[in-house]
Steps between C-alpha positions, in 0.01 A plus 500: 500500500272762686685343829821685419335767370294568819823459700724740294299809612502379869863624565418862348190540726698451760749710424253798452305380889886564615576825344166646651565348855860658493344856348235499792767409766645819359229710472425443860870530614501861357169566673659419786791665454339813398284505799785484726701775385207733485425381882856592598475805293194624718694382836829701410266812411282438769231593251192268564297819659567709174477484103687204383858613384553393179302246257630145648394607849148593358474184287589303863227642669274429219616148519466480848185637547634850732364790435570810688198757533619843435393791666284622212380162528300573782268732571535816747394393817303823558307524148249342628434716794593870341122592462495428886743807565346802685 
């Protein structure tokens, strides 16, 4: 008897592996997805030099690793000399 009992639980694991394969597949389908239209957003705006637009651009360049270094990012390039002024 523990045969058939073994194999009765076989087809449910399986159908659980499935069901997570095809909710990854999606997962990374929207990623993708959600990437690209945040990419085209910053091309139509021509916006990669400023503050992202709106929240999917900024969550695209967190996912693809661009960051944009704002001017009160940096410092002043004469800070460091001002004591040097006559």
């Amino acid at each position: 008897m523990p045969p058939k009992a073994a194999r009765k639980g076989t087809p449910m694991a399986a159908i659980v592996i499935i069901g997570l394969v095809i909710f990854l597949a999606g997962a990374a389908v929207g990623a993708i997805l959600l990437v690209s239209w945040g990419i085209q957003r910053e091309e139509r705006n021509f916006s990669l030099t400023r503050r992202a637009p709106g929240q999917v651009s900024l969550g695209t360049r967190r996912v693809t690793g661009l960051y944009v270094r704002r001017r009160t990012d940096a410092p002043a390039p004469l800070a460091a000399r001002e004591d040097m002024l006559v």
